[in-house]
C-alpha positions in Angstrom: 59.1 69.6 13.9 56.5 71.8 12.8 57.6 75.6 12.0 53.8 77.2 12.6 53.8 81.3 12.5 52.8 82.5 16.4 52.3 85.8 15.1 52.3 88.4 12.8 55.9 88.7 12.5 56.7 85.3 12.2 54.4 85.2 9.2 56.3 87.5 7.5 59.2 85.8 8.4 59.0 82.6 6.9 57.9 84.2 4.1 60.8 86.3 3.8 62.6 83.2 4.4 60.6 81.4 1.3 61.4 84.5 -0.9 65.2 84.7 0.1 65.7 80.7 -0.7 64.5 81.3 -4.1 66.0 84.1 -4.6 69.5 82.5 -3.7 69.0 79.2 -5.1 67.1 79.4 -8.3 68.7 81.1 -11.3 65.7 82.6 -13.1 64.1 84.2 -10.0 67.5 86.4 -10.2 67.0 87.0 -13.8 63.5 88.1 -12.8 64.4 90.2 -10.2 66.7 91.9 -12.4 64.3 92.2 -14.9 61.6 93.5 -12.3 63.9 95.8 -11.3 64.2 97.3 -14.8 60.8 97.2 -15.5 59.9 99.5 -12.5 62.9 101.5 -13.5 61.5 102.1 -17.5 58.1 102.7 -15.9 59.1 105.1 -13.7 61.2 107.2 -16.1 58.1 106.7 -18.9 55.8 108.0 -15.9 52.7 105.6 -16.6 49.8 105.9 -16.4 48.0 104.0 -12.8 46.3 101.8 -15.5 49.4 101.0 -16.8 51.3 100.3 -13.7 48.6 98.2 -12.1 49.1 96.0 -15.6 52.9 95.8 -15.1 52.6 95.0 -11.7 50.1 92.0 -11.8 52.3 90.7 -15.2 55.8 90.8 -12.5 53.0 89.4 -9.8 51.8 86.9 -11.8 55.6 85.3 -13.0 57.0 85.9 -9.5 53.8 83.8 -8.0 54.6 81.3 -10.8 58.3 80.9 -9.8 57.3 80.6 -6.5 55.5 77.9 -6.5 57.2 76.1 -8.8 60.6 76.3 -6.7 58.0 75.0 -3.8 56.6 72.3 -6.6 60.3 71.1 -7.0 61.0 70.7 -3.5 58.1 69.0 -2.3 59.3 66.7 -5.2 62.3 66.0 -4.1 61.7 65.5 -0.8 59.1 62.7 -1.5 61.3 61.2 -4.6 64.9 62.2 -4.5 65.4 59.0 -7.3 64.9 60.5 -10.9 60.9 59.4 -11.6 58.9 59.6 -14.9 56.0 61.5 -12.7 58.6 63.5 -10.8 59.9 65.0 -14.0 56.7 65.7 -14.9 55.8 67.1 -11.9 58.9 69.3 -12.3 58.5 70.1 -16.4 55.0 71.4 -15.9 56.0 73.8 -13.0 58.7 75.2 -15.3 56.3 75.3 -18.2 53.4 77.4 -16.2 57.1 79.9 -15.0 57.7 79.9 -19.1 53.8 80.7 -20.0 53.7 83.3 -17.0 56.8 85.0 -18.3 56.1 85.0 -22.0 52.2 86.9 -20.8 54.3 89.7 -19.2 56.7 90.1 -21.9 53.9 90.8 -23.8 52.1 92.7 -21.5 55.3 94.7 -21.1 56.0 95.3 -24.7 52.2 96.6 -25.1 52.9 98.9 -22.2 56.3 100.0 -22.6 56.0 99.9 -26.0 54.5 102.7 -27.4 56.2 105.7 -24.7 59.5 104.2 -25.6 58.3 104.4 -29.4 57.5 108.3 -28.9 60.5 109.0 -27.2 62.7 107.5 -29.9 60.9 109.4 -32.5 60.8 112.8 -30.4 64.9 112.7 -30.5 65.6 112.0 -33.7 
């Protein structure tokens, strides 16, 4: 059976879908959601700059993409190979290792941003 998107709405849908698997089966896309959610929290108490949100928001874009695919990656994997397979694993590590690389860029990203406001803030109150 072929699931095809008729219209706009069903578009969304399935995507919607796609997003609420992940987010109920895959342990780190929770931990990124939380973090997400504190990120936009700290950036909207800092009051950033455009510049600066458009960076925080392509660094959460850019690990949420990652995740994404790589829960996609892993069951496309299985579904072909449910038997543990030297080129399954493979498959598998280097989907989680392009989530690791795509997380460690926005933490940096988001210490360079949130860094310094936090950094004046904590040296206006002492």
């Amino acid at each position: 059976m072929t699931r095809r998107a008729r219209s706009l709405a069903d578009a969304f849908r399935f995507a919607f879908a796609g997003l609420w698997y992940v987010l109920r089966t895959q342990r780190n896309a929770r931990v990124h959601a939380l973090a997400s959610v504190l990120v936009v929290a700290l950036a909207w108490w800092l009051q950033l700059q455009p510049l600066e949100w458009a960076l925080l928001i392509l660094a959460m874009g850019l690990v949420w993409l990652t995740e994404l695919l790589n829960t996609a990656l892993e069951a496309i994997v299985d579904l072909v190979n449910p038997e543990i397979h030297p080129l399954a694993k493979a498959g598998k590590d280097v989907g989680a290792a392009a989530v690791l690389i795509a997380s460690l860029a926005a933490s940096v990203i988001g210490f360079l941003v949130l860094g310094p406001p936090l950094w004046r803030f904590f040296l206006r109150i002492r």
